[in-house]
Steps between C-alpha positions, in 0.01 A plus 500: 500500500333573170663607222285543292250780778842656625512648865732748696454594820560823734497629828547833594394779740541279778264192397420283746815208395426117392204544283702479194451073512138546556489695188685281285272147604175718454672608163602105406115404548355777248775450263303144480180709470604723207690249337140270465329825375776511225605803661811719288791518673598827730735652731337541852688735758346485852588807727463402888530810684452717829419766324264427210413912431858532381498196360224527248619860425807434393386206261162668343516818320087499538545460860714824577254559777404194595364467886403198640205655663171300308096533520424194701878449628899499459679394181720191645598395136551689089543349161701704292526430139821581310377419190146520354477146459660397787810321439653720773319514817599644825319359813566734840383403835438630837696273700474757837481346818158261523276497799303174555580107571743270289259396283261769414827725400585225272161439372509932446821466328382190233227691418726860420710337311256282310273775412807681326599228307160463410505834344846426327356160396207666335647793368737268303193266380309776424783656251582201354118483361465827399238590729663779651281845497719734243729804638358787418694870476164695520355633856260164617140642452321421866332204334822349414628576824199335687576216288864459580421510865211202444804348327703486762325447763389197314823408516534508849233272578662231258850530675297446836353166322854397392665531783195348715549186267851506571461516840286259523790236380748595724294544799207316712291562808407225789174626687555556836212331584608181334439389129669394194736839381421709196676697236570892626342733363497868498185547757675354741802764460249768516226428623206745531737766387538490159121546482401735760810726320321442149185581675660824563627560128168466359392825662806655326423397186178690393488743514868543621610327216310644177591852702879442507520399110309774380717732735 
């Protein structure tokens, strides 16, 4: 285990048991990752737990009322940043009972968990820079609010590309028709979904979107 990206990890509120050596190989392989991208060391905690409302409450003092209730779906996963640059991260997980065969649940479960890192990973490159948007004390004008959610969301979409790379190294796929296999990739973890849902979204965003900032 890396010394140099630390990692401690929890269960509680009844988390589904044994996951704790999944997390630690999937945390040996990005320690490789972050340690190529010259990466500063940190402390990761990751939280695997039945429960992950009361998890996430009692670590975030933004998240007070968190639910896990989402536009588009059900938080399965949170990065939590204990400090501003990320040298302290906690990591909690939804580790509930999962429907589904063998292999999709474990393909669902890579993907979680490399997502989060993904956001610890660039949180902590992003710091390290100086490329961080400032804290400000001031209310956010709606501009600057729009903008932060852009931000983010940007985000998202590069944790999806990290962990689809990722993925893509530990897993294949053999046609079932026959035919050399291939790297996994997300689309075939969610098919049509992940589209027809951001089909859906768009309709939110204007003018559902511009409404709710100015609101």
């Amino acid at each position: 285990m890396s010394t140099t990206y630390a990692l401690t990890v929890i269960e509680e509120h009844g988390a589904r048991p044994g996951l704790a050596g999944f997390i630690e190989s999937v945390h040996s392989m990005i320690s490789v990752v972050a340690d190529e991208l010259d990466a500063p060391e940190s402390e990761l905690t990751v939280v695997l737990t039945g429960d992950i409302t009361a998890s996430i409450r009692a670590r975030s003092e933004i998240e007070r009322d968190f639910t896990p209730e989402r536009s588009g779906g059900i938080v399965k996963g949170k990065t939590i940043s204990l400090a501003r640059d990320f040298s302290k991260t906690v990591i909690v997980l939804d580790t509930g009972d999962a429907a589904g065969e063998e292999e999709l649940e474990q393909a669902e479960l890579l993907h979680l968990v490399v997502h989060e890192y993904g956001h610890a990973l660039i949180g902590r490159l992003r710091a390290a820079a100086d490329t961080r948007p400032p804290k400000t004390t001031r209310p956010k004008t709606p501009e600057e609010v729009a903008a932060i959610w852009a931000y983010e969301a940007a985000d998202e979409f590069r944790c999806d590309l990290f962990s689809n790379a990722l993925m893509g190294q530990c897993i294949t796929v053999t046609p079932s028709s026959g035919g050399e296999s291939r790297r996994f990739t997300l689309a075939d973890l969610l098919g049509e979904g992940c589209r027809d849902a951001f089909a859906g979204l768009l309709d939110d965003v204007h003018p559902g979107w511009a409404d709710l900032v100015y609101a």
